[in-house]
N, C-alpha and C positions, 0 to 999 in steps of 0.2 A: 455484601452480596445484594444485587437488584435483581428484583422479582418482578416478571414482564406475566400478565396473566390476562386475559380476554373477560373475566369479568371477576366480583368480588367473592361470589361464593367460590371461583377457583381457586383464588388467593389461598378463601380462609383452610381449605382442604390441606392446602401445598405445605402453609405456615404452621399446620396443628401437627402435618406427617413428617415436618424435618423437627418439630418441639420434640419428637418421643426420641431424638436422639443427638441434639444441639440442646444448650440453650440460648434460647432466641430472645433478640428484642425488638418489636416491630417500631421502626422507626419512620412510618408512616410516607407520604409519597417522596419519592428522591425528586432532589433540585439540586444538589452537586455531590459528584463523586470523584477523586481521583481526579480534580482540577478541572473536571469538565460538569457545565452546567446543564440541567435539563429544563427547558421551559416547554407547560401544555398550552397551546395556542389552538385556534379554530380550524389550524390546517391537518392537527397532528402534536408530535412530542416533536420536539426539536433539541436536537446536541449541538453544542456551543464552545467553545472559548472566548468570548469576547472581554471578558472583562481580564485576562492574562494575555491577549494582543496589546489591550490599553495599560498595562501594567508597564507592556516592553517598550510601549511606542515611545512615554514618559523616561522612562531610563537613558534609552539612546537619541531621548530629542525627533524623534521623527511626528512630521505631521503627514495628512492625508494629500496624496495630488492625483491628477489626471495624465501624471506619465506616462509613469512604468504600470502595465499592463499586465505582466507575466511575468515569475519567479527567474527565472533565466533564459536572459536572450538566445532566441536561436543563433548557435553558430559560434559560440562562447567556446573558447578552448583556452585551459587554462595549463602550465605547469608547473613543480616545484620551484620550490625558488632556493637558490642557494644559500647557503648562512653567509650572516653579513647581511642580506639582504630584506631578511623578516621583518615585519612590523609587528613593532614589541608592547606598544601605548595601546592597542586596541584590544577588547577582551573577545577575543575571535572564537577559541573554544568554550566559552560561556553563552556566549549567541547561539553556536551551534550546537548546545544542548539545549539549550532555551525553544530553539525551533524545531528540536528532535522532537522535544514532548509535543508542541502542537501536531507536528507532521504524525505522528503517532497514534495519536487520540480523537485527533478528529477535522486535518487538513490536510490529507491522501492527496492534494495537488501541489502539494510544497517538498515530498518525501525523495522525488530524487534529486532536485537541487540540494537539499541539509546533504544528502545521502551523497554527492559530487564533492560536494564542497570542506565535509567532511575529512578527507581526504590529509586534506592543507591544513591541519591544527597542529602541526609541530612546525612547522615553515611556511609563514606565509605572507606574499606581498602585499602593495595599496591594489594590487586587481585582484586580490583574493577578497581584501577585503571589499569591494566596491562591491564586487556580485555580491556576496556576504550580505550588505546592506541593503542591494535591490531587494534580494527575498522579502527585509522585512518589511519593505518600505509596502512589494504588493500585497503583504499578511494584511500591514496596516487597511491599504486600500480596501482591501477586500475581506474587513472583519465581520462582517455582515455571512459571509459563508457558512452553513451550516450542515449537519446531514438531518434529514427526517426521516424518523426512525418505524413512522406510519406508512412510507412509500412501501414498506414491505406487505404485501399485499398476497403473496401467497408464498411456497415451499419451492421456487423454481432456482437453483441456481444456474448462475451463471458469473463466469470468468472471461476478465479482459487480461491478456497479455503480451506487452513487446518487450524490444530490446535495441541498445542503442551498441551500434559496433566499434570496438577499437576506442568509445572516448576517451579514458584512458590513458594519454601522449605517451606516459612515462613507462607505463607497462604494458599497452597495446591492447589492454585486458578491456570487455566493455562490459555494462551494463543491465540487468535485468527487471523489469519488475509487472507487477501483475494489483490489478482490484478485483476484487472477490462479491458479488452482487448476491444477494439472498431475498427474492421475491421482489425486488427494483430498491432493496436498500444494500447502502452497502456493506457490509458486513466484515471484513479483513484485505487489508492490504501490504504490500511490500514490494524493496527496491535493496540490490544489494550489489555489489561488484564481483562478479563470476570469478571462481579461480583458478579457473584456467582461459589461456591465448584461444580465439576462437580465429580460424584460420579463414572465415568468410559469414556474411550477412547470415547468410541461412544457419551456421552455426550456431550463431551468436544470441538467434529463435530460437531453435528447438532447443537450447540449455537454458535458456529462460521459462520457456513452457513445459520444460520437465521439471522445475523446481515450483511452478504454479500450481502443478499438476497435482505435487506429492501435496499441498496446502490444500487444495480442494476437494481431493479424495479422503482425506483426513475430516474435512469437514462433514462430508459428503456421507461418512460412512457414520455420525452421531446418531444418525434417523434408525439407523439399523439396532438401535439399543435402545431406545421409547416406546418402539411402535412395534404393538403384539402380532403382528403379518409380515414383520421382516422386511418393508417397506425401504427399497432402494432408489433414494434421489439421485437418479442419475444428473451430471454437470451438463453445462454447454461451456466449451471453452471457443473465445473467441482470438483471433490471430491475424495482424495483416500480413504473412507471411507467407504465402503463397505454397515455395518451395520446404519451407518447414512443415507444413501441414499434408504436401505429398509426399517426404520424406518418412512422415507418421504412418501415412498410411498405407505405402509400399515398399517390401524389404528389398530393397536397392541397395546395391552398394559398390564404390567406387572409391577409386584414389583418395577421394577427398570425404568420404562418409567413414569409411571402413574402423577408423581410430574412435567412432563414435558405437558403434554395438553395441559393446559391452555395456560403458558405464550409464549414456542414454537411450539405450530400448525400450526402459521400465513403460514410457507415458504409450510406446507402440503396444507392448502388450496388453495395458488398462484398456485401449481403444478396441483391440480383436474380443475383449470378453464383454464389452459393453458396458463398461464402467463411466464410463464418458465419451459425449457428444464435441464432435468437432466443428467449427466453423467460419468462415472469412469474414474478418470484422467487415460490419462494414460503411461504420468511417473512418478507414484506414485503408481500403479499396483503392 
């Protein structure tokens, strides 16, 4: 367990009041947990993985270049591949756990590429594996990436959320994911493949921002069990979705919403009791 405290005498309060009923051993400042390293530097505490990007870079031979830029090209559509056709020499589902635990722990810019690509570990061709490989190739580049965990600067959250529609070829199904911000650090994120058909763009939002929603009121509602005043962090969730976000906030319904009431209304009703703040991302505008 790491224990984040604003000065020493809180520590030692915190550390005497979980002794009366743990036994404890103080294991003085963290520098690595759970594969991720923590370095104090002059800007702040810093989270890391670098030394498990250079682990991978050394196994699969990659070195650093000025290519590839970005985990996956825009515009990339990939789909199964038939048997017969697999590539069977490359260790595909071991990369993509390899890059599961980075995207996890502490490289939220790598999470829906593993989280795509993922997909293709029982069937998969030389273009599954190519993308496969650019991911790592931009971890590599960009191992230097870090979070700072000082940028959290006060109790504000806020959530970023989209959706990508129909990626999916094989099953039309698309995409969701969301980062979870906590005083300008960032705090939880996720990307997962919706399971159900979303029949249009704006769909394909608001079932994405209803399951961001359920992660950040969850969050959102810890503050209510610390703090002797019942103190409600209300969210901002952010959206470049236009029509998802009027969808939220006016009970409309038509041909094309109507199949949606029941099971995503949950995030309209949070918004009518003030549970959460809505707003148009906006770089994504």
């Amino acid at each position: 367990m790491v224990l984040f405290t604003s000065n020493k005498k809180h520590k030692s309060i915190i550390v005497k009041s979980l002794a009366t009923y743990f036994n404890l051993v103080d294991l003085g400042l963290v520098t690595k947990l759970l594969g991720v390293n923590f370095v104090r530097t002059k800007d702040g505490i810093i989270m890391h993985q670098i030394g498990f990007i250079q682990k991978l870079a050394n196994v699969f031979n990659i070195v650093k270049n000025e290519i590839v830029k970005v985990p996956v090209t825009v515009g990339t559509t990939l789909v199964r591949c038939k048997e017969g056709e697999s590539v069977e020499d490359f260790p595909y589902r071991s990369l993509i756990g390899s890059l599961m635990f980075l995207a996890s722990r502490s490289r939220p810019d790598i999470l829906y590429a593993v989280t795509y690509l993922s997909q293709f570990n029982v069937l998969h061709s030389g273009a599954h594996v190519k993308c496969l490989k650019q991911v790592l190739q931009y971890v590599v580049n960009t191992e230097h990436l870090a979070i700072n965990l000082s940028h959290c600067v006060n109790e504000s959250f806020f959530l970023h959320v989209d959706a990508s529609w129909a990626t999916d070829l094989d099953s039309c199904k698309s995409f969701g994911g969301h980062i979870l911000y906590l005083g300008g650090a960032p705090l939880s994120w996720g990307c997962k493949k919706q399971g159900s058909v979303a029949g249009s763009t704006m769909e394909s939002e608001y079932i994405a921002l209803v399951h961001a929603v359920k992660e950040i009121y969850w969050m959102s509602s810890l503050f209510e069990y610390y703090d002797l005043l019942n103190y409600v962090n209300v969210p901002t969730v952010f959206s470049d979705s236009m029509s998802s976000i009027q969808f939220l906030r006016n009970d409309l319904e038509n041909t094309k919403t109507k199949h949606m009431r029941i099971k995503y209304c949950m995030a309209r009703d949070w918004v009518s009791q003030r549970l959460l703040r809505h707003r148009e991302d906006p770089d994504h505008a």
